[in-house]
C-alpha positions in Angstrom: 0.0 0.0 0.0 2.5 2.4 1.2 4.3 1.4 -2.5 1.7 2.9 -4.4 0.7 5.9 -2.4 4.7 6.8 -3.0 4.2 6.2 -6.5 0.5 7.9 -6.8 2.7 11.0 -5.3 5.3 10.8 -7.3 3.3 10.6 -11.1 1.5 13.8 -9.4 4.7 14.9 -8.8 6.0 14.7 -12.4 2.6 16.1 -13.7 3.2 19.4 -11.8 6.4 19.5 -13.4 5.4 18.8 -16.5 2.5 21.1 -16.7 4.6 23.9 -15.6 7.5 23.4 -17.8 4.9 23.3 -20.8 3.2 26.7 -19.6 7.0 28.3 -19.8 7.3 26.7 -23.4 4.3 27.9 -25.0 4.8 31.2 -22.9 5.9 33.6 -26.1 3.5 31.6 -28.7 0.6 32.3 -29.9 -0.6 29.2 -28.8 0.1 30.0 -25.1 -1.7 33.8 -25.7 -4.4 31.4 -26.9 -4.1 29.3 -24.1 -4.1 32.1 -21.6 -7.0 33.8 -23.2 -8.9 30.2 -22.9 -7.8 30.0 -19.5 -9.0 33.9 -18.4 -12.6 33.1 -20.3 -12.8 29.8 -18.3 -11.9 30.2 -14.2 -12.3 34.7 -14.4 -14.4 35.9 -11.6 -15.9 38.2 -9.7 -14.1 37.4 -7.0 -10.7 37.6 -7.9 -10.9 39.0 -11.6 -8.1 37.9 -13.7 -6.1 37.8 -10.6 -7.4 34.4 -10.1 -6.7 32.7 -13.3 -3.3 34.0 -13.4 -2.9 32.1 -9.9 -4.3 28.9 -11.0 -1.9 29.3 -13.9 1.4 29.9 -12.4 1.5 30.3 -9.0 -1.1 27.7 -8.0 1.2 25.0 -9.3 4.2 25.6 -7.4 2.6 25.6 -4.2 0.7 22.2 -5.0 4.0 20.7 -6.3 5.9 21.8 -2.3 3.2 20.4 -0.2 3.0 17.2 -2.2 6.7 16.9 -2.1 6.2 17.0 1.4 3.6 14.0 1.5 6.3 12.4 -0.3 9.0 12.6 1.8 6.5 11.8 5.0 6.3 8.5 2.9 9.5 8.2 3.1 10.0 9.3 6.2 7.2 6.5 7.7 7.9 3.6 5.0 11.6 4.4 4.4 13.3 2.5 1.6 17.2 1.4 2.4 20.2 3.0 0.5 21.2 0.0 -2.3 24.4 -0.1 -3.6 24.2 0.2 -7.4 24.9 -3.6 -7.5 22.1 -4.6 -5.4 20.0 -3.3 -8.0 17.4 -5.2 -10.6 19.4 -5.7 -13.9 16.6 -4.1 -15.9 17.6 -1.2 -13.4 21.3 -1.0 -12.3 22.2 1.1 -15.8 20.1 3.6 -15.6 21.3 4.3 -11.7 24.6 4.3 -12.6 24.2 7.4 -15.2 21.9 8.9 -12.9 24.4 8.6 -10.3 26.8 9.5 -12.4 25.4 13.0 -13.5 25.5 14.0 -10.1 28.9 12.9 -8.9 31.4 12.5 -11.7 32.9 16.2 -12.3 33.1 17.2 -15.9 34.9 20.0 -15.9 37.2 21.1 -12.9 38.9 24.6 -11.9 36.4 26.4 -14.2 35.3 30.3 -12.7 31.8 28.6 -12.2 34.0 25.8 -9.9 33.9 22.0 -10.1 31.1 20.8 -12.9 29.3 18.0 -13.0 27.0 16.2 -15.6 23.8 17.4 -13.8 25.3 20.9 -13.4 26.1 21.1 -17.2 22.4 19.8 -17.6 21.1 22.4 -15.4 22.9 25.2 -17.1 21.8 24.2 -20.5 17.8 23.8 -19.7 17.7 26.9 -17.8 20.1 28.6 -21.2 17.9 27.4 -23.8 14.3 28.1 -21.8 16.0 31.5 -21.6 16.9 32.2 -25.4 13.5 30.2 -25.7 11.6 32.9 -24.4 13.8 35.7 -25.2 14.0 34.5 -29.5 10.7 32.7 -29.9 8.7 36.5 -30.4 11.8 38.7 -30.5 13.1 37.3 -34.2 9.5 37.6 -35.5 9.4 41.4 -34.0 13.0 42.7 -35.7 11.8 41.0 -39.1 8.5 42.6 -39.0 10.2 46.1 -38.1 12.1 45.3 -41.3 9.2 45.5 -43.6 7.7 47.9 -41.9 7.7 51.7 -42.9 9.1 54.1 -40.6 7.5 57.5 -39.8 10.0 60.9 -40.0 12.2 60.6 -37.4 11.9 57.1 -36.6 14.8 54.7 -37.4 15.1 50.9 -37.6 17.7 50.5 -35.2 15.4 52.5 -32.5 12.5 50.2 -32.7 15.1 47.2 -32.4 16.5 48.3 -29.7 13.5 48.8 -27.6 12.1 45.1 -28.8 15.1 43.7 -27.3 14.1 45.8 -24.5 10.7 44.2 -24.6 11.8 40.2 -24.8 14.8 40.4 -22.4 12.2 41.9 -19.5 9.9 38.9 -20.0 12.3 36.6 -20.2 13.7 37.7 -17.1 10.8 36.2 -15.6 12.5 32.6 -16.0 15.9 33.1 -13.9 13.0 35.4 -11.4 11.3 32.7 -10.9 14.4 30.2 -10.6 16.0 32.0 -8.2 14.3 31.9 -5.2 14.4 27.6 -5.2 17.8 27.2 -4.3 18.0 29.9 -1.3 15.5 28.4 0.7 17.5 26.2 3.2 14.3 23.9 4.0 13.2 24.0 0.6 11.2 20.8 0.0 12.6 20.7 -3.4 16.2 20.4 -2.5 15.3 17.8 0.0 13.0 15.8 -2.6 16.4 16.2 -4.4 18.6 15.4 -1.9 20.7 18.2 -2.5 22.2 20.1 0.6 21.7 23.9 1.2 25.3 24.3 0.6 25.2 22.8 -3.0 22.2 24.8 -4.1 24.1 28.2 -2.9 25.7 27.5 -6.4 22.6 27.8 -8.6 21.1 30.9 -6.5 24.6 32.5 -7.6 24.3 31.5 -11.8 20.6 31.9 -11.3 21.4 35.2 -9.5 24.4 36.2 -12.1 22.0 35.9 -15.0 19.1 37.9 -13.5 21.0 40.7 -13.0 23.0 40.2 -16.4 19.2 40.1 -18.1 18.0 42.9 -16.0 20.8 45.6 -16.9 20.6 44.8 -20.6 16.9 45.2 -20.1 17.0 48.4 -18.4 20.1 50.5 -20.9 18.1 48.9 -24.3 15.0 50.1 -23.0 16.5 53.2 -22.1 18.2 53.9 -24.8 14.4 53.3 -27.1 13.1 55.6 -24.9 15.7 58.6 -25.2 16.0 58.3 -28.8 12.3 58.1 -29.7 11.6 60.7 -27.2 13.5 63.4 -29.5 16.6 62.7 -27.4 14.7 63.7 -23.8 15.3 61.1 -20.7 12.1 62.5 -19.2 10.2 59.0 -20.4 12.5 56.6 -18.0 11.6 58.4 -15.1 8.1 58.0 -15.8 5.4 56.8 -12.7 2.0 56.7 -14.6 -0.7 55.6 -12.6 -1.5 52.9 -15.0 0.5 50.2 -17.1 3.9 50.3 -17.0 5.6 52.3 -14.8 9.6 53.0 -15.8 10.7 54.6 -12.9 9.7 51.7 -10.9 11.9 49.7 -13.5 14.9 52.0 -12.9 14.5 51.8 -8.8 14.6 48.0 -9.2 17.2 47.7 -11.6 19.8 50.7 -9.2 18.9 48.1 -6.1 19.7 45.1 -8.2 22.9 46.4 -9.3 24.1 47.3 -5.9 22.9 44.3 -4.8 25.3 42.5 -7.2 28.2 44.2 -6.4 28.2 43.9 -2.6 27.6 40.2 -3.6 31.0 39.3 -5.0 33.3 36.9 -4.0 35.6 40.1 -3.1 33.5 42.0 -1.0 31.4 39.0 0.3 34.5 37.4 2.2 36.0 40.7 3.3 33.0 43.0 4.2 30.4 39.9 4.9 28.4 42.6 7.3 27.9 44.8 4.0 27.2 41.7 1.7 24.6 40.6 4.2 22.6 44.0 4.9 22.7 45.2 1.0 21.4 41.5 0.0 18.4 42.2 1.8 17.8 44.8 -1.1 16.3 42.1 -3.0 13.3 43.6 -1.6 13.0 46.2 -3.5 14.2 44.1 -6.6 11.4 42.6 -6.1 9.0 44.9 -5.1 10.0 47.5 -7.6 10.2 45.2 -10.2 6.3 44.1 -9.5 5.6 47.7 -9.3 7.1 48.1 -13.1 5.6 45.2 -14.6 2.1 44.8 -12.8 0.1 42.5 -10.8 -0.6 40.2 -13.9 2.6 39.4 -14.8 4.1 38.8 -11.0 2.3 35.8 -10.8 4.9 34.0 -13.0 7.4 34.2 -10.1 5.1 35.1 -7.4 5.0 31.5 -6.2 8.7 30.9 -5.6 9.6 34.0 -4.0 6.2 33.2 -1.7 8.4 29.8 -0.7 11.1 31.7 0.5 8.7 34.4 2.0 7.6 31.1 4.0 11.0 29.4 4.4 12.7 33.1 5.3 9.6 33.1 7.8 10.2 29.9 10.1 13.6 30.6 10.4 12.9 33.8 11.9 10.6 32.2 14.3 13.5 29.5 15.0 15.7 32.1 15.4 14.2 34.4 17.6 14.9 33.1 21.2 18.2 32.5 22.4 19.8 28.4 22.7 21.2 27.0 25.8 24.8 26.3 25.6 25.6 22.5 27.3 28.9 23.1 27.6 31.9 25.3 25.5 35.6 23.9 25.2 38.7 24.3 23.7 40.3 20.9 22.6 43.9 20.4 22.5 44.1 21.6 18.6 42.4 25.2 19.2 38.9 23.7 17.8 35.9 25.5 19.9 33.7 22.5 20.8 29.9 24.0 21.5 27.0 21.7 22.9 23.5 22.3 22.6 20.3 20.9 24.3 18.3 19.9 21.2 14.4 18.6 21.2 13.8 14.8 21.4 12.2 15.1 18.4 14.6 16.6 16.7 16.5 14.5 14.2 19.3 15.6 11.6 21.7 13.7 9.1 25.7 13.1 9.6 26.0 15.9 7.1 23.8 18.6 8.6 24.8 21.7 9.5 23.4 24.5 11.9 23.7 28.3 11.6 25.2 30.3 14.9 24.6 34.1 15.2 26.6 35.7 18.3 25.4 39.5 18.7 27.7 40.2 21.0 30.5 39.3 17.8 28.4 40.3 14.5 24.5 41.1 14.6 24.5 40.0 11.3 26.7 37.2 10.5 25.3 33.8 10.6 27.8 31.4 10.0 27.0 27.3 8.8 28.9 25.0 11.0 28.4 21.1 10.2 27.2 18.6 13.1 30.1 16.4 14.6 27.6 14.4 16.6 25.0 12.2 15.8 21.1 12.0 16.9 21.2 8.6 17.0 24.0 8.8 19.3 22.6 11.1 21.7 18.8 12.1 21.6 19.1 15.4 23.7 21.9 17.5 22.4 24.2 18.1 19.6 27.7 19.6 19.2 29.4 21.6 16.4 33.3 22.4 16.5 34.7 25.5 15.4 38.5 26.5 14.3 39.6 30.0 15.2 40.6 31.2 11.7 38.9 34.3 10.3 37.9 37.5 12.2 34.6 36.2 13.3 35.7 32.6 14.8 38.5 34.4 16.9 36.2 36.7 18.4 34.2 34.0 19.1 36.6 32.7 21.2 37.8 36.1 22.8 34.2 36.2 23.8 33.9 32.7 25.3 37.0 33.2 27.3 35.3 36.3 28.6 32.6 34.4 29.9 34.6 31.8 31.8 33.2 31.5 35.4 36.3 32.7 36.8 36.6 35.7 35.2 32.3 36.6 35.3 31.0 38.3 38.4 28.2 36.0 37.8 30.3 32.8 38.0 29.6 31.7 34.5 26.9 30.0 34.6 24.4 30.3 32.6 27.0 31.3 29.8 26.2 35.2 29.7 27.1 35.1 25.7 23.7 35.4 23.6 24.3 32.3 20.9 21.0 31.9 18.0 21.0 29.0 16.3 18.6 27.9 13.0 18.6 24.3 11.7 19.9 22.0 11.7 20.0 21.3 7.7 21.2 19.1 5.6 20.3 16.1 3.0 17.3 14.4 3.6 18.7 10.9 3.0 22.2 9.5 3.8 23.6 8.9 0.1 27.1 8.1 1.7 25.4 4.4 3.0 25.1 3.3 -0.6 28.8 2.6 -0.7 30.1 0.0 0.7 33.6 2.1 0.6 34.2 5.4 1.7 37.1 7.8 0.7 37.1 10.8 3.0 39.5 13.3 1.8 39.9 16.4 4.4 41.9 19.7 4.8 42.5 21.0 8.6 38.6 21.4 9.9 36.8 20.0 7.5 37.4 17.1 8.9 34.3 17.7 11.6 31.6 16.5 9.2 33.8 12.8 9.2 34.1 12.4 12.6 30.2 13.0 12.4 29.8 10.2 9.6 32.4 7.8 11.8 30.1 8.6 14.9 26.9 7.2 12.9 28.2 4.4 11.2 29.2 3.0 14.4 25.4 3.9 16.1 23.8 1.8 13.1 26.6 -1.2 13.4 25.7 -0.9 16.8 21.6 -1.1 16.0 22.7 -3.8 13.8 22.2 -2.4 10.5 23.1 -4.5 7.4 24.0 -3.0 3.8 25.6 0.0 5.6 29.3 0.7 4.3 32.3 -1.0 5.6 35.1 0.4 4.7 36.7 4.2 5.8 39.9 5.6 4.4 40.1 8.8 5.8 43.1 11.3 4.2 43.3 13.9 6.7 46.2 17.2 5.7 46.3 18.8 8.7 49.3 22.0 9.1 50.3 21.2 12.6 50.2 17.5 14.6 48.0 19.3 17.8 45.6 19.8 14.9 45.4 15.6 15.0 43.7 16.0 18.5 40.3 16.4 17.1 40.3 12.4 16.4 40.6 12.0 20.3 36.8 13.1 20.6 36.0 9.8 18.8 35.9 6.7 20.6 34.7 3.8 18.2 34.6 1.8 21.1 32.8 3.2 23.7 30.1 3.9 21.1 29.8 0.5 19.3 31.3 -2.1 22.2 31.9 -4.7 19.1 34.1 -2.6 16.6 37.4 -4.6 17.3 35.3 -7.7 15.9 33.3 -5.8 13.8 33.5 -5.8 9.7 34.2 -2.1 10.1 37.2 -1.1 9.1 38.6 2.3 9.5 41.7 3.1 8.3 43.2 6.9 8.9 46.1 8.5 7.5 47.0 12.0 8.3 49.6 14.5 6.9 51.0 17.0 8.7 52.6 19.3 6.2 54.0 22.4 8.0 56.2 20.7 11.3 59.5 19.5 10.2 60.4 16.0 8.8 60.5 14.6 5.3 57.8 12.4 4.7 59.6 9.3 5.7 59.2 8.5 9.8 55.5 7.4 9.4 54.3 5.2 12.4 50.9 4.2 14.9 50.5 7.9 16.5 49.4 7.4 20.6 49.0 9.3 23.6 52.3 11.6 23.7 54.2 10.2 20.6 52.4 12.5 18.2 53.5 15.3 20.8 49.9 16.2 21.5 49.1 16.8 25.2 46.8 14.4 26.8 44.0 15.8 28.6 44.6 19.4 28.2 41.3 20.2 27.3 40.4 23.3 28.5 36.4 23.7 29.6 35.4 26.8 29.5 31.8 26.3 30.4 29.7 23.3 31.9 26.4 24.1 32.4 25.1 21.1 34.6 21.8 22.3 35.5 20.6 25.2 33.4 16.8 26.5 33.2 15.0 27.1 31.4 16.6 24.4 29.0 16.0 26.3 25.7 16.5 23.7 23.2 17.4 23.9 19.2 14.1 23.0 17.5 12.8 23.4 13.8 9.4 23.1 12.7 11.1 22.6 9.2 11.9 19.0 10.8 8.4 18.4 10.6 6.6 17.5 6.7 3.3 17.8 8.0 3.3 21.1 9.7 5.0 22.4 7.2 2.5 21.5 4.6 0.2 22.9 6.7 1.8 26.2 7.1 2.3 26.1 3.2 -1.3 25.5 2.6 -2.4 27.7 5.1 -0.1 30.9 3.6 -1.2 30.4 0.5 -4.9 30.0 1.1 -5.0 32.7 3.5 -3.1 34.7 0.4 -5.4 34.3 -2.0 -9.0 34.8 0.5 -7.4 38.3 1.5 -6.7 38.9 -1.9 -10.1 38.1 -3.1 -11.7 40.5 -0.3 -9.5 43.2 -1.0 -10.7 42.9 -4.6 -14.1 42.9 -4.1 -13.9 46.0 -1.5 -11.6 48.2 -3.2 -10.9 47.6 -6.3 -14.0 46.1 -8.1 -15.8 48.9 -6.3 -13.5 51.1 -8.8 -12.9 48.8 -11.5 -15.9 50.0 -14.4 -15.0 47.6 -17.5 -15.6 44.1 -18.2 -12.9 44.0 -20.2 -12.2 40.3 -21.1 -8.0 40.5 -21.4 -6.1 42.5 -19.9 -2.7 42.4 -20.8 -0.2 41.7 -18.0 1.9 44.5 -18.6 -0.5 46.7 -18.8 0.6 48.1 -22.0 -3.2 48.4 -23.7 -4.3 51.6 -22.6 -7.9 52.7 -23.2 -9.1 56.0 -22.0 -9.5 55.9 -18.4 -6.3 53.4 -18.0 -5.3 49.9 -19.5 -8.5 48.4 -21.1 -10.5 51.1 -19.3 -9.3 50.0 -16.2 -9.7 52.6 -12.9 -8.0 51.0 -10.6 -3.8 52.5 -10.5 -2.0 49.5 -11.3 0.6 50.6 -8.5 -2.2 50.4 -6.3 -3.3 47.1 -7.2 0.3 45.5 -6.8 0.2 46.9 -3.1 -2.7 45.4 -1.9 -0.7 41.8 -3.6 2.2 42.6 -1.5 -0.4 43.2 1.2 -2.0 39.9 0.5 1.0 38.0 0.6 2.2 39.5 4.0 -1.1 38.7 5.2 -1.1 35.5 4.2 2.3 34.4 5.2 2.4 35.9 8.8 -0.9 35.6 9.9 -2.6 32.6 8.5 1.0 30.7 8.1 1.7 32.3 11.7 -1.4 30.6 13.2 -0.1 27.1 12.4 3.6 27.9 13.4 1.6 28.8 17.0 0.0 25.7 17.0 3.1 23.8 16.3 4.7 26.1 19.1 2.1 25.4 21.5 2.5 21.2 20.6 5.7 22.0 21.7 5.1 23.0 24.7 2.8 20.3 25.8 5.0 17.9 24.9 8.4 19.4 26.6 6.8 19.1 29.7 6.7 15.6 29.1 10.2 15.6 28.4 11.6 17.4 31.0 13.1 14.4 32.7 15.3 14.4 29.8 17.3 17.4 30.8 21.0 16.1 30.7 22.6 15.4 34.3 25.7 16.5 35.6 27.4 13.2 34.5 25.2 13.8 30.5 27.1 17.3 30.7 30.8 16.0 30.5 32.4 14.7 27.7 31.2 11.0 27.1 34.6 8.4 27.1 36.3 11.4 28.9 38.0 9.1 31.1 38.4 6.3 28.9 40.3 9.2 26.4 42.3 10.3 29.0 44.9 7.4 28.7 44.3 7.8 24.3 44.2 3.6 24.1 40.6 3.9 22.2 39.8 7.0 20.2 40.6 7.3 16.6 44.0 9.0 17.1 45.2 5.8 18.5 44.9 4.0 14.8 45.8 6.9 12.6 49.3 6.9 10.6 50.8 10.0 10.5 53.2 11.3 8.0 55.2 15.0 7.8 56.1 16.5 4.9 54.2 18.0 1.9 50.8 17.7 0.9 50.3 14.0 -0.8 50.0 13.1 -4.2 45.7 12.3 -4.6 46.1 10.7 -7.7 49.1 8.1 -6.0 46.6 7.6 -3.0 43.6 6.4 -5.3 45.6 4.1 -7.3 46.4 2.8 -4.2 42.5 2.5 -2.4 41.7 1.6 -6.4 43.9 -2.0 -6.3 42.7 -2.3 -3.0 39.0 -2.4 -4.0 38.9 -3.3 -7.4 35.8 -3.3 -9.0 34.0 -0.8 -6.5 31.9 2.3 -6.8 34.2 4.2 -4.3 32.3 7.4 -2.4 34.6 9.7 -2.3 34.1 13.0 -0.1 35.9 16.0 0.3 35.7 19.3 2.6 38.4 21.5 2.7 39.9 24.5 0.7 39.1 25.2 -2.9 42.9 23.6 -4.4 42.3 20.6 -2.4 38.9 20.0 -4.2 39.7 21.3 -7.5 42.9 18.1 -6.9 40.1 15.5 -5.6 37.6 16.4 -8.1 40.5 15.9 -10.9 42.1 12.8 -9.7 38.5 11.2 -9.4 37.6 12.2 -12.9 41.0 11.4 -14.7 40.7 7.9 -12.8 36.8 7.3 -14.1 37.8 8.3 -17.3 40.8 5.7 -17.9 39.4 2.2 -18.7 39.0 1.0 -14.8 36.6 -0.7 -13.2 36.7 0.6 -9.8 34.6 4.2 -9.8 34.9 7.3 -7.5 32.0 9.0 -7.1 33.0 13.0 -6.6 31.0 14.4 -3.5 32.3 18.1 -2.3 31.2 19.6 1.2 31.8 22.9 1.3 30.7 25.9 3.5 31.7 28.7 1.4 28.6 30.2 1.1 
């Protein structure tokens, strides 16, 4: 049963998509103006005018296509399906999951501007390229032909009507990359998690998706511009233009000065030196948005209307996550400089090896929110979670400035509770665990990025432990560290303590680190433990325990939670629409005195009392849509966010024997890690010199385990990926029947 309710979802699912994609296609034809006046004639109103069948037309589907993705992955999530390996698989089925699999982890092209490409990011860039020149061509070839064979009145030339038709077709078909956009920047999108593509990936496509909007919306604007100066007698006074109906160019101009501030504050240059400035002038997007809505009309926002209402949502519950303050468990320094943070998280609360959580600190930035990846795991521990954090930028050392301020010896207030403000909002991350389809892992890491590994080690043992079967059983971890007290993060694994059986276990973990900036030549490799790798046992310094703190304010997402979101989905955009309809029917039908049956979406037909003899000022009208959509978000969306809240509440007090204990509070194995017999330093093999040869090191793992699709992961700088990334794809593409499938983590974002 549950088998064909997934599938029942899932041919929905497609037929969303499907329908959409078609409405886009036929968009600039004249069988989609044929369509849309078929459409108007068939679902128009008087409720909602032609505002409704625009909705029913392109924003309805996107909404209906999130909240059943989310009644798909409750499916999942109730009748989950195990990771199989690609050799597990049917026959009639294991080719076509290998070139799926493929297109999504075998890099293509490596140290490009755009980064490391793979086959489905080629594929992504080439859809969203040609449904661009398909809407931008499709009517603008036919327009400069016709102005060729047409006569031009005195002082009119060709080249002045061309110019403001490519003015015309690149502003609609900036409504594609519009309504792109806003997908990928919603970190609890349904759609990345249907795809099973982390936040951090997706950040990508927001930036080409962002790129070309901007790229589409400056041509736009100086074409246009340019039409209007010269066939205005040479006189700007046209661009700055507000009529009160139709097209309004001043709006135009607003949106595109935001958007190109917007995009310069948004550079890679500016971004990592001045993030406080990146992050207050992105929120211009705003008026990018707004502005732009004001320019075109309310007709023609629908197209994108949808996906920016996602994010409205998405942008929504994290501000309600992120509103109230988190307990800290417990802040301290390990040997290696790494800030360890603990958190008290909700019972319910359950995230992936490779999720991440976002920390704000007021006290350091108001501003900054940085991504830090989990190096616990919930089915380790079911009431907190802990992140680790290396001093190396401006913000991280503050960080710890700020926590060594608030060590109980040197607070007035003895330190505890832990007078620094922390926010936190997640956690986030993939919705299913691709790294158990491999039976082999190849975890390639460059001085912290090592913390999401020690999270994958920490939940390979739980489900070994739970005795799992299928789950992968082989580790090579290549860890290039600068200094060997950077090796003491591997003491805060015990494989031991956490899975009792590992010594007889078919795990197998192997660990080889490279220290590449202390002394030696490469040569005096050897089994690093306790003082021999010249890292100080025990010298953990704890700057905060909390053993006992209340109120226990605990990290908790309602994004966790399919069904409420659906609900708050459904809810925003039902409330959206019912306000919308009022406000229709109370002020502007009472104004509106044509029964026009089309009205353009641009508002570009005037008659003479406005477009089509519409009264109503089409600035007006897009107002009261921004009014419905706040409306609709905050306080219908808002009501089920309270009910969830208030569930919460009900339920903690049922949990509140839960609250960790002074014993909970301390590091678990600390005493067992004191003597260093168990934890993973104890089995690594250390080398010094330089930074190894990838390409050696996979021929090596590659005789080892011939025939294998290999998982390979890597988190660390940009160089060390670009050399992963190329070693994996020079390896795949020799004649060799062992495969590495390319996986970066990254948290540049």
């Amino acid at each position: 049963m549950a088998f064909f309710a997934k599938t029942a979802v899932l041919l929905l699912l497609w037929g969303l998509l499907l329908f959409w994609t078609i409405e886009w296609l036929i968009f600039p034809t004249e069988p989609g103006m044929e369509y849309k006046a078929g459409a108007i004639k068939d679902t128009r109103s008087d409720f909602l005018d032609l505002s409704g069948p625009y909705y029913l037309m392109y924003t309805l589907p996107v909404f209906l296509f999130a909240i059943l993705t989310l009644v798909y992955l409750e499916l999942l999530r109730k009748y989950p399906e195990r990771e199989r390996r690609t050799s597990e698989l049917p026959k009639w089925s294991r080719f076509w999951a290998k070139i799926s699999n493929s297109m999504w982890t075998q890099p293509i092209l490596v140290g490009t501007p755009m980064g490391i490409l793979t086959g489905a990011d080629l594929a992504l860039i080439t859809v969203v390229g040609f449904g661009f020149l398909w809407l931008f061509c499709n009517q603008l070839l036919p327009a400069l032909d016709l102005v060729d064979h047409t006569q031009m009145r005195p002082g009119r030339e060709r080249w002045m009507i061309k110019v403001g038709r490519v003015g015309t077709w690149t502003g609609r078909a900036w409504y594609l990359p519009m309504a792109l956009l806003f997908f990928p920047i919603s970190r609890a999108s349904p759609i990345l998690r249907l795809l099973n593509m982390p936040f951090e990936h997706a950040v990508r496509y927001h930036r080409w998706l962002g790129h070309l909007s901007l790229w589409v919306l400056l041509t736009h604007s100086i074409t246009f511009s340019l039409h209007i100066y010269y066939t205005g007698g040479q006189v700007a006074d046209g661009i700055f233009k507000w009529p009160r109906f139709g097209v309004s160019n001043l709006a135009g101009v607003i949106s595109m000065i935001a958007g190109i501030v917007l995009w310069v504050t948004s550079l890679e240059v500016v971004r990592k030196r001045f993030f406080d400035v990146f992050y207050v002038t992105h929120h211009m997007y705003l008026l990018v948005f707004a502005f732009a809505a004001w320019h075109v009309g309310e007709f023609a926002t629908y197209y994108f209307l949808g996906c920016v209402m996602l994010y409205f949502i998405d942008r929504f519950l994290r501000m309600v996550q992120s509103r109230d303050a988190v307990s800290v468990l417990s802040a301290q320094v390990l040997p290696s400089g790494v800030v360890r943070l603990r958190f008290p998280k909700s019972p319910s609360l359950s995230y992936k090896a490779l999720g991440m959580i976002y920390i704000n600190v007021p006290s350091v930035s108001r501003f900054e929110w940085h991504p830090f990846s989990t190096t616990s795991s919930s089915l380790e521990n079911n009431n907190d979670m802990s992140i680790c954090i290396k001093p190396l930028g401006g913000w991280t050392r503050s960080l710890l400035d700020s926590l060594n301020e608030s060590e109980p010896s040197k607070n007035k207030s003895g330190g505890c509770p832990l007078p620094l403000k922390i926010f936190a909002e997640g956690p986030y991350g993939p919705d299913r665990d691709y790294f158990l389809r491999y039976k082999t892992l190849v975890l390639v890491a460059g001085g912290v990025g090592v913390t999401p590994y020690m999270a994958i080690i920490r939940d390979l043992l739980c489900r070994y432990r739970m005795g799992q079967e299928g789950i992968p059983e082989n580790v090579e971890l290549i860890w290039c560290v600068p200094r060997r007290a950077d090796l003491a993060t591997l003491m805060d694994v015990s494989p031991a303590q956490i899975f009792p059986d590992f010594a007889s276990s078919k795990l197998n973990i192997v660990i080889r680190a490279f220290v590449t900036r202390e002394g030696g030549d490469g040569k005096d490799e050897g089994k690093a433990a306790g003082l021999a790798v010249g890292v100080p046992v025990g010298s953990e310094e704890v700057l905060f325990t909390a053993a006992d703190q209340q109120p226990r304010r605990e990290v908790a997402h309602i994004g966790q939670s399919n069904v409420w979101v659906a609900a708050v989905i459904a809810a925003a955009t039902t409330g959206f629409i019912l306000v919308h309809g009022v406000l229709h029917s109370a002020v502007v039908r009472p104004n509106n005195h044509s029964s026009a049956p089309f009205f353009h979406e641009h508002g570009s037909s005037h008659g003479p009392d406005g477009p089509q003899g519409k009264a109503f000022p089409t600035a007006a009208a897009v107002t009261l849509l921004f009014v419905s959509m706040l409306l609709g978000v905050v306080v219908f969306g808002g009501a089920v966010v309270l009910m969830w809240m208030w569930s919460r509440r009900s339920l903690s007090k049922t949990d509140a024997a839960l609250v960790a204990s002074p014993e909970q509070v301390a590091r678990p194995g600390a005493a067992d890690l004191e003597g260093n017999q168990t934890s993973l330093l104890a089995q690594a093999s250390i080398a010094e010199g330089p930074r190894p040869n990838i390409a050696d090191l996979f021929e090596g793992i590659s005789d080892k385990y011939p025939g294998e699709d290999l998982g390979v992961m890597v988190s660390g700088p940009e160089s060390l990926q670009n050399s992963v990334a190329e070693a994996c794809r020079n390896r795949n593409f020799k004649y060799c029947n062992t495969r590495f499938q390319f996986y970066s983590i990254s948290f540049d974002l």
